[in-house]
C-alpha positions as CSV (number, residue, x, y, z in Angstrom):
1,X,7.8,-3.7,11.3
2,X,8.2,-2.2,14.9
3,X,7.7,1.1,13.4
4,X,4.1,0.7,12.0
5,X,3.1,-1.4,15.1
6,X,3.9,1.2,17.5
7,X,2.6,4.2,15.1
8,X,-1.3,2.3,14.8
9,X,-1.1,0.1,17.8
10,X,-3.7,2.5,19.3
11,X,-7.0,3.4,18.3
12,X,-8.1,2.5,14.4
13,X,-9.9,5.1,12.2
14,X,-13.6,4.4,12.1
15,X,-14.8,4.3,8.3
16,X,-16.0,7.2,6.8
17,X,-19.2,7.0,5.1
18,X,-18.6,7.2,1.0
19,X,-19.8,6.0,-2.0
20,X,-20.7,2.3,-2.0
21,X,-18.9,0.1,-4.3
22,X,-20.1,-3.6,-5.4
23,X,-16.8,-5.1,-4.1
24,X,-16.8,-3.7,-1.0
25,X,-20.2,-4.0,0.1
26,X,-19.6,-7.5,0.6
27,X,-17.0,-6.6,3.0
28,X,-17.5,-6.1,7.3
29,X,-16.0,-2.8,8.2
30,X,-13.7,-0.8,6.2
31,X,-10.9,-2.4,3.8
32,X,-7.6,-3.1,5.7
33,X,-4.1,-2.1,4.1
34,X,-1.8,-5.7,4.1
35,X,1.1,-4.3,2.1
36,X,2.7,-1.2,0.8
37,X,4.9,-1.2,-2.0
38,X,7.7,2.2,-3.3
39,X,9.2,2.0,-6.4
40,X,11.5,4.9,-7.4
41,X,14.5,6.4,-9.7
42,X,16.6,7.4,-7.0
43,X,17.8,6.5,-3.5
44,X,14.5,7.6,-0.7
45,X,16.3,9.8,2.0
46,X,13.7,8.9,4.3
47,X,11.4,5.9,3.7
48,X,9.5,6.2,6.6
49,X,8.4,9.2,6.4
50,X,6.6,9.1,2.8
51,X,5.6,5.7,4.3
52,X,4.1,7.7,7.0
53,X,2.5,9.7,4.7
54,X,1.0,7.1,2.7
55,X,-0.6,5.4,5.4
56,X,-2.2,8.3,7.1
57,X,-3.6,9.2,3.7
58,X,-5.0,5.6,3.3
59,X,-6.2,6.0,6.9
60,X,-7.7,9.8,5.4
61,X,-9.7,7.7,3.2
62,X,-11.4,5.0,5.8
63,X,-9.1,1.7,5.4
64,X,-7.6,0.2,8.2
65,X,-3.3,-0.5,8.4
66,X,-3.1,-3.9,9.4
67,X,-0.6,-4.5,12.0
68,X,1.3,-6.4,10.1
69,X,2.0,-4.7,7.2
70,X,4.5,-5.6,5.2
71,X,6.6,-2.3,3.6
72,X,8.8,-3.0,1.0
73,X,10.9,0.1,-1.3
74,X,13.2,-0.4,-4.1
75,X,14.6,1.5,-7.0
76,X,13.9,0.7,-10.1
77,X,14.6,2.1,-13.4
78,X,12.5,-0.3,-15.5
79,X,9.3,1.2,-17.1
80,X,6.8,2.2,-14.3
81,X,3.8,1.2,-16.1
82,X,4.7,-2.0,-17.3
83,X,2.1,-4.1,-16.1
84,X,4.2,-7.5,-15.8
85,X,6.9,-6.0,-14.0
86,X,4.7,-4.6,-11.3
87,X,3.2,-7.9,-11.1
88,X,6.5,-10.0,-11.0
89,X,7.9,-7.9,-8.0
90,X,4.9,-8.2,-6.2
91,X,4.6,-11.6,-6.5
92,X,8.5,-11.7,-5.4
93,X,7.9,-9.3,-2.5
94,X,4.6,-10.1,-1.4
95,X,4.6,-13.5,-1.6
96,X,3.4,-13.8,1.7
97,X,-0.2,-12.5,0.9
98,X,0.3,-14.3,-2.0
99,X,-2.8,-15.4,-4.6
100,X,-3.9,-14.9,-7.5
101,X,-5.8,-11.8,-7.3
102,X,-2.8,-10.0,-5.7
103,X,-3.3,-7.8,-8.4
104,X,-6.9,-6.8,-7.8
105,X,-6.3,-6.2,-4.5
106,X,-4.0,-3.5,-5.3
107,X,-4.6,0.0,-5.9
108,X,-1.5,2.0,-7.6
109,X,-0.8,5.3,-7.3
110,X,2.2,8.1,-8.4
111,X,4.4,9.7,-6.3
112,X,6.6,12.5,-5.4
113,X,9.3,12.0,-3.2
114,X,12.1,14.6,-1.7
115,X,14.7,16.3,-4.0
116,X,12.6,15.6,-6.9
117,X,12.5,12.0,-6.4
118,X,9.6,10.3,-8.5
119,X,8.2,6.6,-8.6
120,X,4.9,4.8,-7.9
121,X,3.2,3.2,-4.3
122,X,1.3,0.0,-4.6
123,X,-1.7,-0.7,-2.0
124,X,-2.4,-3.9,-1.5
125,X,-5.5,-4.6,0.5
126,X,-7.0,-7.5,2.2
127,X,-9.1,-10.2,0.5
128,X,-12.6,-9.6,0.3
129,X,-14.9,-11.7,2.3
């Protein structure tokens, strides 16, 4: 993951002040991204750069990219919102940040890739503290 080190190895986004949310108020600083996950239909042209644009819009919103996140993208042609799926590949992908509450620690979202290109991208932030 040479590519994200070097692209947020400088200066972190300070947290911008938003609604305050029960989970997170428990939390010091802003929530730190640990893993990103792309599932689509069809072949990405260029991974990095709607990984590129994922992260700067996760940095848009306040969280931090930890320097080790792990970026993972597949293609898929199972159902999309088929909960157990989504849970069994990132259990297989992220087993490294592993847990139980995976799951609840990730935030999924659609997306619209080049040439038409559709699919999901999973969030996974860090564990409360």
């Amino acid at each position: 993951m040479k590519f994200l080190r070097k692209m947020f190895s400088g200066q972190q986004m300070a947290a911008q002040p938003d609604s305050e949310e029960p989970e997170e108020s428990t939390q010091v600083g802003p929530r730190q991204v640990h893993g990103v996950l792309i599932l689509t239909r069809q072949p990405l042209g260029d991974q990095f750069k709607l990984l590129e644009q994922i992260t700067a819009l996760q940095q848009s919103k306040g969280y931090r990219i930890s320097l080790n996140c792990i970026s993972k993208a597949a293609v898929t042609q199972k159902d999309l919102d088929d909960k157990a799926f989504l849970d069994a590949t990132l259990r297989k992908e992220f087993a490294k940040l592993g847990g139980d509450d995976l799951m609840g620690r990730t935030e999924v979202y659609p997306c619209q890739a080049s040439g038409g290109n559709s699919g999901i991208y999973c969030v996974i932030f860090d564990r409360p503290e």
